[in-house]
BAFI-3210 file (N, C-alpha, C; in Angstrom, 3 decimals, decimal comma, padded with zeros to 6 digits):
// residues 236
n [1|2|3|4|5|6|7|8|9|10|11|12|13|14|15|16|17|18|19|20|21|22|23|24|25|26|27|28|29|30|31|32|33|34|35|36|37|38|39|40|41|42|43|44|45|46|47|48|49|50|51|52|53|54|55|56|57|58|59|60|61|62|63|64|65|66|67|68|69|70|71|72|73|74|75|76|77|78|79|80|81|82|83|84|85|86|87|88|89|90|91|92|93|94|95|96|97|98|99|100|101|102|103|104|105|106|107|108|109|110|111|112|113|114|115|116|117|118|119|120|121|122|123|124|125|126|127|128|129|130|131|132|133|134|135|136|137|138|139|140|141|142|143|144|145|146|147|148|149|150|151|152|153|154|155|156|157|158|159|160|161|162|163|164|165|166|167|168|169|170|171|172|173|174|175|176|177|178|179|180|181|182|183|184|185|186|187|188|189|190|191|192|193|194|195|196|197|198|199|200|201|202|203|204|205|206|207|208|209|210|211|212|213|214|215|216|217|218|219|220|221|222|223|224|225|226|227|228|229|230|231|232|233|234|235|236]
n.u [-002,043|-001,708|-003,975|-004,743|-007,348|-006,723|-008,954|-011,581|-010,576|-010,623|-008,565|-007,365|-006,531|-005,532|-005,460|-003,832|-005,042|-005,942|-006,516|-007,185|-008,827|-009,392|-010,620|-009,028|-010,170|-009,262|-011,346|-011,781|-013,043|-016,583|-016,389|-017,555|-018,483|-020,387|-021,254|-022,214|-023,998|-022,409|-020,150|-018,133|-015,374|-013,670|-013,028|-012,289|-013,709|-013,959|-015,424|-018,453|-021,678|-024,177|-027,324|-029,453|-032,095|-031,177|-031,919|-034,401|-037,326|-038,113|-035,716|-034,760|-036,046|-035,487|-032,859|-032,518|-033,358|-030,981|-028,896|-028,010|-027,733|-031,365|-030,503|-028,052|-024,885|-023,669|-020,550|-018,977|-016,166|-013,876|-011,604|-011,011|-011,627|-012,313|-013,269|-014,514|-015,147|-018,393|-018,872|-017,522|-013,620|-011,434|-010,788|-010,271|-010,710|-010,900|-013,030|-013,036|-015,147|-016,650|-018,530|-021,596|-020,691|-020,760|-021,514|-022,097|-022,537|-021,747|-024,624|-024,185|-021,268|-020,666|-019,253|-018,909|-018,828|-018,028|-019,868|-021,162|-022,047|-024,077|-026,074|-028,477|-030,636|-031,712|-033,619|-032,043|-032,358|-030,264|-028,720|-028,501|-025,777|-024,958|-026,188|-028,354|-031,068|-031,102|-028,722|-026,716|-026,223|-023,766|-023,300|-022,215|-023,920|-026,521|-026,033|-023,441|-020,580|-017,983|-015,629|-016,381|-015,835|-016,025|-015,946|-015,074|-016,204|-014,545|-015,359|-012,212|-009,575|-009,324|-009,694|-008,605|-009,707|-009,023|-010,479|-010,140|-011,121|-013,101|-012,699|-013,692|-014,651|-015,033|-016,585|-017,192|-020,353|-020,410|-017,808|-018,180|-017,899|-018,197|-019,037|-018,314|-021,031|-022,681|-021,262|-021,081|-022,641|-023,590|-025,340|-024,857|-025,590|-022,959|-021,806|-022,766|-025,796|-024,795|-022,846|-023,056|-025,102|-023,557|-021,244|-020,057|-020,359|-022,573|-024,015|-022,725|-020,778|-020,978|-018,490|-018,448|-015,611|-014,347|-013,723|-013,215|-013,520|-014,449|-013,067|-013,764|-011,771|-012,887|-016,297|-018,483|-021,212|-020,625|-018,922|-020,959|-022,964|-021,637|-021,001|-023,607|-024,007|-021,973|-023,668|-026,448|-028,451|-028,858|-031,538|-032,791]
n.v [-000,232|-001,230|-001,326|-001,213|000,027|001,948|002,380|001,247|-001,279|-002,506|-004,380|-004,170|-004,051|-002,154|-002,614|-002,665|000,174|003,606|001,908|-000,851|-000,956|-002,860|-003,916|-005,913|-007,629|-008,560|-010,747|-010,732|-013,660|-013,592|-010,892|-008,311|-007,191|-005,344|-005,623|-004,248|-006,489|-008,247|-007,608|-008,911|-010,645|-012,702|-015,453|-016,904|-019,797|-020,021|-017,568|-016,610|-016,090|-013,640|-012,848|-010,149|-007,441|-004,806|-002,901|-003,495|-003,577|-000,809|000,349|-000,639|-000,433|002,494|002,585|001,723|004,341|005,502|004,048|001,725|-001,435|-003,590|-005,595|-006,439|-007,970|-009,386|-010,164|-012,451|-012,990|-015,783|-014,949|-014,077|-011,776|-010,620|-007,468|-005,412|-002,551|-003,031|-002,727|-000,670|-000,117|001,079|003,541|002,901|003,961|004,377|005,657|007,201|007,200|009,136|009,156|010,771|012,307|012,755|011,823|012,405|010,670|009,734|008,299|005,222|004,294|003,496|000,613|-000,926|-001,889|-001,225|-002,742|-001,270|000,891|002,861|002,849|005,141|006,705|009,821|012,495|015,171|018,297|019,725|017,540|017,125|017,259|014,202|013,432|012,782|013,590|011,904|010,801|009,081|008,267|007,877|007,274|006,748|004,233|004,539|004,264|003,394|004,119|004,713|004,933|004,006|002,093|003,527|001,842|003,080|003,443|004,481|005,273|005,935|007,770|008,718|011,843|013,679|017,063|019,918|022,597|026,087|028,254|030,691|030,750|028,956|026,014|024,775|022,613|020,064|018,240|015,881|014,804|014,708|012,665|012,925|014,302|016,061|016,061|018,320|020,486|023,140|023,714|024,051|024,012|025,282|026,654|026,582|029,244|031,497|031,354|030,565|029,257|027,466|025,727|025,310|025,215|022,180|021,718|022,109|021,946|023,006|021,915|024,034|024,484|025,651|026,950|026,088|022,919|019,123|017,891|014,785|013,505|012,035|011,019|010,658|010,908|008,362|008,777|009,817|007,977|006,032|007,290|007,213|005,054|003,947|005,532|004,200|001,507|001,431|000,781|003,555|005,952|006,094]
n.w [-018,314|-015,261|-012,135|-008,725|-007,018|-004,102|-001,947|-003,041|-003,951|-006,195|-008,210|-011,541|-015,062|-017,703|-021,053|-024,413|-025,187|-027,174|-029,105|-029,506|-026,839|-023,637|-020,741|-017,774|-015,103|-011,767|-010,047|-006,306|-004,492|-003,729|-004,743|-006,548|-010,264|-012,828|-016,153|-019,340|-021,737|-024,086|-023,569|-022,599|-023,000|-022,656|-019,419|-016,536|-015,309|-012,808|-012,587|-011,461|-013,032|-013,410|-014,493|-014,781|-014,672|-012,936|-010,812|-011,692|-014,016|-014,991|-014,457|-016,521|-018,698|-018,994|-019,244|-022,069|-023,688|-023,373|-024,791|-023,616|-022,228|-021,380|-020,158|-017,581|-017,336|-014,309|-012,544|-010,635|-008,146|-007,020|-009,518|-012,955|-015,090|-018,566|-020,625|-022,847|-024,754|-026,639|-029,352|-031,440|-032,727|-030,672|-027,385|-023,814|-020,469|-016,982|-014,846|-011,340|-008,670|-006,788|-003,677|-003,562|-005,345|-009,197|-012,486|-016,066|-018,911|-022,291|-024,766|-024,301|-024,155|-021,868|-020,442|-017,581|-014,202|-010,851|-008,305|-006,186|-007,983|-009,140|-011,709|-014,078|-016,425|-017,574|-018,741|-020,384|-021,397|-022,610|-022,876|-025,919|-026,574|-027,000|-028,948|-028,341|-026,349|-023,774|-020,981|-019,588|-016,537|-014,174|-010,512|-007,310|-005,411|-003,141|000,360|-000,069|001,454|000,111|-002,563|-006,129|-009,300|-012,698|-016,087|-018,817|-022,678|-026,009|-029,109|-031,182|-029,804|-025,865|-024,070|-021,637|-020,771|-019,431|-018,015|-016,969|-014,181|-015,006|-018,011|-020,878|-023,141|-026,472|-027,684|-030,176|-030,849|-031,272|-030,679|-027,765|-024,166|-021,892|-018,665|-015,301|-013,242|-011,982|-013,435|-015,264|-018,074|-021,800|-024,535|-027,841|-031,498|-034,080|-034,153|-036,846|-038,300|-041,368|-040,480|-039,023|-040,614|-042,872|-042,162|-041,127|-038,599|-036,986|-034,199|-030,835|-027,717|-025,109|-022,294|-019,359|-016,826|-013,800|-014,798|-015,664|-018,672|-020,493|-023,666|-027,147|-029,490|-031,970|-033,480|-033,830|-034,842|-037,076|-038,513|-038,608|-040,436|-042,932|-043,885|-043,679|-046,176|-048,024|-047,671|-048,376|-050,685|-053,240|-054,142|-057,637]
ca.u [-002,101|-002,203|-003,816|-005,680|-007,165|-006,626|-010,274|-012,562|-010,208|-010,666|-007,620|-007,656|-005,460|-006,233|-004,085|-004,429|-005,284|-005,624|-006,787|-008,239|-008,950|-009,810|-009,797|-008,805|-009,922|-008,654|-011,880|-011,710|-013,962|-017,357|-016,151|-018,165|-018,481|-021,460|-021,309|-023,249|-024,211|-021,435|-018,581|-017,452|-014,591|-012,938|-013,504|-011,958|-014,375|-014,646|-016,311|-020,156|-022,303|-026,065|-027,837|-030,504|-032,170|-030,244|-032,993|-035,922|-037,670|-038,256|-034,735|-033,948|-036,176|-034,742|-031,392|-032,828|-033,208|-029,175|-028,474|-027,401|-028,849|-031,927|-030,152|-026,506|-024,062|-023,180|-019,507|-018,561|-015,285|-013,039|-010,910|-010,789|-012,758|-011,737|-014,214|-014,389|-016,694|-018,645|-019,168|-016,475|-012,487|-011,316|-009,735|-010,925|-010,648|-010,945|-012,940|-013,147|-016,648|-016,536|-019,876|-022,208|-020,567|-021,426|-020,764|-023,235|-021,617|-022,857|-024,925|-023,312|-019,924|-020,713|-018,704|-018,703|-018,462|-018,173|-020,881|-021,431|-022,326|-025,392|-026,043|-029,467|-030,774|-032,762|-033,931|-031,671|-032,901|-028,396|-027,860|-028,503|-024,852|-024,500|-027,107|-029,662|-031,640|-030,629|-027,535|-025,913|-025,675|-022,692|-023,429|-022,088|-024,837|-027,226|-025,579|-021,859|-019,335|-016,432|-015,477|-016,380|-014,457|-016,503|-015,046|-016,056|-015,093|-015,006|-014,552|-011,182|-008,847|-010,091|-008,533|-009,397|-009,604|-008,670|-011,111|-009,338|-012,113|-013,320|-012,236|-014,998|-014,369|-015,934|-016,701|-018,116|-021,763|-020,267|-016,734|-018,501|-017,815|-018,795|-018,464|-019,014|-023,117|-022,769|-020,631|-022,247|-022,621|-025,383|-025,490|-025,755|-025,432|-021,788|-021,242|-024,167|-026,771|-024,210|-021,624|-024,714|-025,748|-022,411|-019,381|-019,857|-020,081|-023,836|-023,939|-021,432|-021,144|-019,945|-018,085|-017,396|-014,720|-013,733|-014,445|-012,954|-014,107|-013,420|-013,487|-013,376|-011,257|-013,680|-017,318|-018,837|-021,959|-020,028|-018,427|-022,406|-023,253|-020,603|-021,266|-024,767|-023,906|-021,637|-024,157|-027,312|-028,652|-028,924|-032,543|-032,205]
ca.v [000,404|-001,946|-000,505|-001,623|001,145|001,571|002,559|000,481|-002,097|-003,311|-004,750|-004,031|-003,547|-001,711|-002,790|-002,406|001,810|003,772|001,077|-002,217|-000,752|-004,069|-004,358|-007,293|-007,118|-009,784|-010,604|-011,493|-014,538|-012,752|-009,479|-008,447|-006,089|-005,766|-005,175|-004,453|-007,815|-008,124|-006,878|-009,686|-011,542|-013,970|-015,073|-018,091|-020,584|-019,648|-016,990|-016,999|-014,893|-013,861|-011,808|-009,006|-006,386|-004,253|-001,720|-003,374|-003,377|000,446|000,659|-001,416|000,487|003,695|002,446|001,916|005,092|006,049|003,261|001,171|-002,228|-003,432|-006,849|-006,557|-009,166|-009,892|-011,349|-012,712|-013,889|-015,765|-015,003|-012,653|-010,952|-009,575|-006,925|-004,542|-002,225|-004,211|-001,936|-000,060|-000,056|002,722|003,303|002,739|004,516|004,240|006,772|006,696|008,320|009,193|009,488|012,773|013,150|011,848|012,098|011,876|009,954|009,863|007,094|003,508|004,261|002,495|-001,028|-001,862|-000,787|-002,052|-003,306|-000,059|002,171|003,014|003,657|005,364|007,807|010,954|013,332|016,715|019,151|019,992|016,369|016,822|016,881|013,103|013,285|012,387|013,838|010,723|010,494|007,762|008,892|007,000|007,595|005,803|003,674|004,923|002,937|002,950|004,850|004,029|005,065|003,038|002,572|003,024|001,493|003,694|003,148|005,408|005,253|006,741|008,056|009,525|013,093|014,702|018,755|020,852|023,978|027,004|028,758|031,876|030,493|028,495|025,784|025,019|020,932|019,722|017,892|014,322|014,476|014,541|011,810|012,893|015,414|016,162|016,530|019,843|021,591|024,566|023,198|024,311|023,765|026,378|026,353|026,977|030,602|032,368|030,898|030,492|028,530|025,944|025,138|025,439|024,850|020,859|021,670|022,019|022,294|022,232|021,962|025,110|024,580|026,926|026,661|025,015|021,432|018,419|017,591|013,748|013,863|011,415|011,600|009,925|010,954|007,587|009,061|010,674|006,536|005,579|008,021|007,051|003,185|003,975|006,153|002,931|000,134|001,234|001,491|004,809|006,052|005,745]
ca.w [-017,005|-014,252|-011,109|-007,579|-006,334|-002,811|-002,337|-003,984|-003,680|-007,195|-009,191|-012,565|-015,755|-018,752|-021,892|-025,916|-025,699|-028,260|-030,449|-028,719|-025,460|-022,806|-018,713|-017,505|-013,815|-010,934|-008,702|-005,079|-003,725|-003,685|-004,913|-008,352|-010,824|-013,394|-016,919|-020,439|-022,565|-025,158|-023,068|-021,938|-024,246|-021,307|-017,945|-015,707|-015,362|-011,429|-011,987|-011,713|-013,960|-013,201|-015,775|-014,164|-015,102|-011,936|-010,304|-011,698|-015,078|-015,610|-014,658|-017,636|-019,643|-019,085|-020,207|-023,541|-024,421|-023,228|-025,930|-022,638|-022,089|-020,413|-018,823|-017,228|-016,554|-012,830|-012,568|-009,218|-008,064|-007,338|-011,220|-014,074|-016,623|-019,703|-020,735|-023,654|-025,278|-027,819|-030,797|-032,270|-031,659|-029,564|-026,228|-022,596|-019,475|-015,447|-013,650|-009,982|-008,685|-005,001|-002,772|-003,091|-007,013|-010,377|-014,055|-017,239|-019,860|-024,034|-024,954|-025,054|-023,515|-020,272|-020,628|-016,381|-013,168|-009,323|-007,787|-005,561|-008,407|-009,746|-013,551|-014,083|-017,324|-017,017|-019,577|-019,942|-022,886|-022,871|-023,405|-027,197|-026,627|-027,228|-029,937|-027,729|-025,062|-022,923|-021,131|-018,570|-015,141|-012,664|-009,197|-005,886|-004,840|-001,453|001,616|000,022|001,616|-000,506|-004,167|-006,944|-010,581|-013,426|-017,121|-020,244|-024,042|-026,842|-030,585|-031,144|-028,730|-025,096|-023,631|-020,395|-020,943|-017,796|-018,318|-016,182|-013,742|-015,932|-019,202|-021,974|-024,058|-027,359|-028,164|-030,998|-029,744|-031,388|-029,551|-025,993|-023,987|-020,019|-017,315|-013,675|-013,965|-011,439|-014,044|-016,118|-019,525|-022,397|-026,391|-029,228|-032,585|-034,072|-034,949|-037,115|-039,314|-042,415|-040,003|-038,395|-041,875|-043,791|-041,515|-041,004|-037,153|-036,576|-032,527|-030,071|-026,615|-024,366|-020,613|-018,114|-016,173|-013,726|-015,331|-016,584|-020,120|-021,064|-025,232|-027,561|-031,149|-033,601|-033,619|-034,327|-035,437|-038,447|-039,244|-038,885|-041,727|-044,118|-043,834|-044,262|-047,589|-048,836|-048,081|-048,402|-052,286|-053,397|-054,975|-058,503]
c.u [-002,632|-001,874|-004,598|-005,736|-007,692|-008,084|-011,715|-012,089|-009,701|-009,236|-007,771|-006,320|-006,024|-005,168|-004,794|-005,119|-004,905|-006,068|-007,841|-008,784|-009,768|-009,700|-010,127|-008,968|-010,523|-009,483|-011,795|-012,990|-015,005|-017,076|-016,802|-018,177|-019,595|-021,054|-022,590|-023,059|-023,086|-019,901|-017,567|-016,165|-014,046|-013,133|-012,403|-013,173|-014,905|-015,105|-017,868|-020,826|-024,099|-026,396|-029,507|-030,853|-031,869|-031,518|-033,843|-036,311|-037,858|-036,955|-033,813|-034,630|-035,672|-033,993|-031,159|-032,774|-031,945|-028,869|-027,719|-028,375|-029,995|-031,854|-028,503|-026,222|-023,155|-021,702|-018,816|-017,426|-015,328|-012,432|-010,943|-011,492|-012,229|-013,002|-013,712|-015,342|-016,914|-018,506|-017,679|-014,809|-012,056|-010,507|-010,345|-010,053|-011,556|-011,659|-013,729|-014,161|-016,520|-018,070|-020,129|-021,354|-021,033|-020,993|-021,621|-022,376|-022,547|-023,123|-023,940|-022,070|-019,983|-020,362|-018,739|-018,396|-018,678|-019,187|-021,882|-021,986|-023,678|-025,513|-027,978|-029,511|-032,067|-032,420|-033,411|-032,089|-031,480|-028,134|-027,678|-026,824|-023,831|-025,652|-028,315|-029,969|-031,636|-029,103|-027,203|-025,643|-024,655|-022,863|-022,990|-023,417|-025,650|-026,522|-024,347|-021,374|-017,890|-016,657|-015,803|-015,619|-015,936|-015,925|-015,915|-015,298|-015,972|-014,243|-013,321|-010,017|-009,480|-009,159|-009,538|-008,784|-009,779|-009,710|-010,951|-011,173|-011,932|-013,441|-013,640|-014,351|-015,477|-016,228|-017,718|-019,032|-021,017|-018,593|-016,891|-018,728|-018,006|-017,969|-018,860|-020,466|-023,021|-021,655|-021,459|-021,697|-023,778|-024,619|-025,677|-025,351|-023,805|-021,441|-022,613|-024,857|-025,662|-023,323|-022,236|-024,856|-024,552|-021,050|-019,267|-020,048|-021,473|-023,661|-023,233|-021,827|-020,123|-019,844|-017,555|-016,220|-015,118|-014,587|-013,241|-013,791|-013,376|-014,040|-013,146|-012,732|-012,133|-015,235|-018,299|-020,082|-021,875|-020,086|-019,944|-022,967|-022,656|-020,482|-022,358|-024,730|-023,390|-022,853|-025,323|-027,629|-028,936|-030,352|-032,113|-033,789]
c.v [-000,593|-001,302|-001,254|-000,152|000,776|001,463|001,380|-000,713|-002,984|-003,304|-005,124|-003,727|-003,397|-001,618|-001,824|-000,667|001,695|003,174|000,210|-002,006|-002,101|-003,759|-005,688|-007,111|-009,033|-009,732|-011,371|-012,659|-013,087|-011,082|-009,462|-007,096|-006,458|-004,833|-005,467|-005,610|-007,518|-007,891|-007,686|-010,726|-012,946|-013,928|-016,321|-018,919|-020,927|-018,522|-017,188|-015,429|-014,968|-012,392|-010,968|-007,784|-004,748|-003,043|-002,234|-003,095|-002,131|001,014|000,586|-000,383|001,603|003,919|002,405|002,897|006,053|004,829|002,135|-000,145|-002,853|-005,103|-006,486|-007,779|-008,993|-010,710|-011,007|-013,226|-015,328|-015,713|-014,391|-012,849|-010,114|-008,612|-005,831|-003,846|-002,874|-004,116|-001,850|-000,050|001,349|002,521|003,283|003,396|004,122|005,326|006,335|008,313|008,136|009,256|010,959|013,287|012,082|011,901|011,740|011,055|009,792|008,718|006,343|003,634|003,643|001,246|-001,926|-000,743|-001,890|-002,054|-002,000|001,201|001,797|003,953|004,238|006,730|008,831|011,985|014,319|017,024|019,497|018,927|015,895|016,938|016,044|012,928|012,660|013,368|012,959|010,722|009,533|008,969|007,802|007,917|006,666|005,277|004,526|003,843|003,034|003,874|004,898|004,600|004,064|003,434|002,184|002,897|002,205|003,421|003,650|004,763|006,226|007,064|009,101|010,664|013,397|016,132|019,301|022,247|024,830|027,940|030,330|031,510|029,272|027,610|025,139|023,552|020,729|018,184|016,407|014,198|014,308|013,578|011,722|014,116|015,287|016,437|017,709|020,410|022,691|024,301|023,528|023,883|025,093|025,833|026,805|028,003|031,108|031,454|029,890|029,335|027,509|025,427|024,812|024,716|022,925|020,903|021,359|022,685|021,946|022,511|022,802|024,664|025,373|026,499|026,919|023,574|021,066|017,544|016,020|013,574|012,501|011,788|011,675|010,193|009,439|007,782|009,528|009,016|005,960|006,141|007,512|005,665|003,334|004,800|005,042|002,312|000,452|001,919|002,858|005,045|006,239|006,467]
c.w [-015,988|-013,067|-009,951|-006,733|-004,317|-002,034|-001,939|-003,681|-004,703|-007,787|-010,521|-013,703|-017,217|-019,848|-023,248|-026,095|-026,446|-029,474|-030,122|-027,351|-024,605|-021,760|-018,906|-015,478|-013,345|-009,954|-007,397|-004,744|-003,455|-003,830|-006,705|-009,003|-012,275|-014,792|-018,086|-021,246|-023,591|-024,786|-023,080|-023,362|-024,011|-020,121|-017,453|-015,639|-013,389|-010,998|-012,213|-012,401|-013,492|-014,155|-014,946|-014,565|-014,405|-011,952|-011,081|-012,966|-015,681|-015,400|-016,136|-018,682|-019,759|-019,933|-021,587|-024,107|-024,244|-024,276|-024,567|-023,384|-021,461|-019,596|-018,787|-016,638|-015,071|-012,860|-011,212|-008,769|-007,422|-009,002|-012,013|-015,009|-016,898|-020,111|-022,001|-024,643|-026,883|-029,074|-031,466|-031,623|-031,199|-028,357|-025,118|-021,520|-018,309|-014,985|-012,038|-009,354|-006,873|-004,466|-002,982|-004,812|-007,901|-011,794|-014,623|-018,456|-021,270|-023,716|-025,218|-024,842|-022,287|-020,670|-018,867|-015,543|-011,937|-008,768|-006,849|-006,719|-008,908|-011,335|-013,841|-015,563|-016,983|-018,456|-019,633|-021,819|-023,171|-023,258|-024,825|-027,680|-027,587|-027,901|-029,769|-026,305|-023,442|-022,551|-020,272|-017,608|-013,963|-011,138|-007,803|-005,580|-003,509|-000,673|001,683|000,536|001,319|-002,002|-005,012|-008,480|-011,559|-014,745|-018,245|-021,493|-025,196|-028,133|-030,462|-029,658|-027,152|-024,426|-022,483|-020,720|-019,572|-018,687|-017,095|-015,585|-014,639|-017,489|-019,941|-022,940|-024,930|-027,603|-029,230|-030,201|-030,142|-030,679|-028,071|-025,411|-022,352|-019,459|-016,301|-014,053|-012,978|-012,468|-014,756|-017,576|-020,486|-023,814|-026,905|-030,366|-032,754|-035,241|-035,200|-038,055|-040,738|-041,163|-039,910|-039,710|-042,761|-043,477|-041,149|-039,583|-036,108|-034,788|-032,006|-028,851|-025,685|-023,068|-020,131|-017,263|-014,883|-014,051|-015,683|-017,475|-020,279|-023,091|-025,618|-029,227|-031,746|-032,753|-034,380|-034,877|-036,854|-039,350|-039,518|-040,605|-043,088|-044,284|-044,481|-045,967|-048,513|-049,118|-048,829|-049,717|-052,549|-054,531|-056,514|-059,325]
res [x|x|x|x|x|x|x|x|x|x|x|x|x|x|x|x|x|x|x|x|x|x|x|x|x|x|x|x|x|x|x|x|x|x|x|x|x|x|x|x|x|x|x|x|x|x|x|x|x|x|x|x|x|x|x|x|x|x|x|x|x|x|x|x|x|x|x|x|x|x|x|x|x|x|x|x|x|x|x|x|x|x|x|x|x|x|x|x|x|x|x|x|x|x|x|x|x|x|x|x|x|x|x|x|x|x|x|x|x|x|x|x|x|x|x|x|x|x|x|x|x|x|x|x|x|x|x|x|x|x|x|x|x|x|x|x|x|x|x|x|x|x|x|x|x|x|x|x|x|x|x|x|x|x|x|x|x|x|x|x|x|x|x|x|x|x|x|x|x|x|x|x|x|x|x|x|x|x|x|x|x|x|x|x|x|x|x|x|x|x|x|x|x|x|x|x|x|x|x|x|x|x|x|x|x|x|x|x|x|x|x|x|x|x|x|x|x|x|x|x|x|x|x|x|x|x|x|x|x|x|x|x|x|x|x|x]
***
């Protein structure tokens, strides 16, 4: 998907979905965009890189406990950067965050974003979601008046869910991958006592309608588990 949004301005192209998910984005002479340590795969050799801890040391800490990191990479044009999330393979997506809205996103899906946005974490008791009480917040910067693009990347494949005003849908807590943060969203358990404990589902996450839901296929917390059952010796 190669796009420049009109916007923002940024020129970008997002190949390998589905599987390898990468952007490859084309920066202008002093035009930048800041990503997490690891992202990065290729650059040109005109662009310039500065490494910061962006808002300030308790900013950085924060990020720690969204599984973010607490230094980001600065990349400045003129020339291109390849970028891709570091961990696991999976697929990547574009979203474009306007002024006065926002989006929470699970831990460790944040791969980059335009210079105008602001990434910050905050404590929700709902965000046990993303198997933490921590989630990633994208917000337009204070000052900007312009959209910004932020780049996310999930294990597995990513879906946006249309949820119809009136209507409820059901998500399991490790497929959740971000929403509008004004939507009406909570946690329960799934079903009765016997289902929570029995059914493999544990907690899921309910939305009201109107929302869009972005999901991911693969629960990488599940692939964590089942690595850890291979490697690690078994008591004896």
């Amino acid at each position: 998907m190669s796009k420049t949004n009109g916007q923002s301005g940024l020129n970008y192209n997002i190949s390998n979905k589905n599987g390898f998910g990468k952007v490859e984005i084309s920066l202008r002479k002093g035009e930048t965009v800041f990503a997490e340590p690891g992202a990065m795969m290729w650059m040109d050799s005109t662009v310039k890189v500065e490494t910061t801890t962006r808002g300030g040391i308790f900013s950085g800490v924060k990020r720690l406990f969204s599984n973010e990191d607490f230094f980001q990479n600065h990349f400045t044009g003129p020339g291109k950067v390849n970028l891709a999330l570091g961990s696991l393979p999976g697929d990547m997506i574009a979203l474009k965050v306007k002024p006065g809205k926002s989006f929470v996103l699970s831990k460790g899906s944040f791969v980059a974003a335009t210079d105008n946005i602001e990434v910050t974490t905050g404590f929700r008791l709902r965000a046990i979601a993303a198997n933490t009480p921590f989630l990633v917040k994208v917000q337009v910067a204070e000052g900007s008046n312009k959209p910004g693009i932020v780049f996310i990347g999930a294990y597995g494949g990513v879906e946006h869910i249309k949820v119809q005003k009136g209507k409820e849908l059901i998500l399991d807590n490790g497929n959740f991958l971000g929403i509008d943060e004004d939507k009406d969203f909570t946690i329960t358990t799934f079903g009765k006592a016997k289902s929570f404990f029995f059914g493999g589902e544990g907690l899921v996450f309910r939305v009201r309608g109107p929302a869009n839901v972005i999901t991911r296929s693969r629960d990488p917390f599940v692939l964590f588990k089942e690595i850890k059952r291979e490697v690690v010796p078994k008591k004896r």
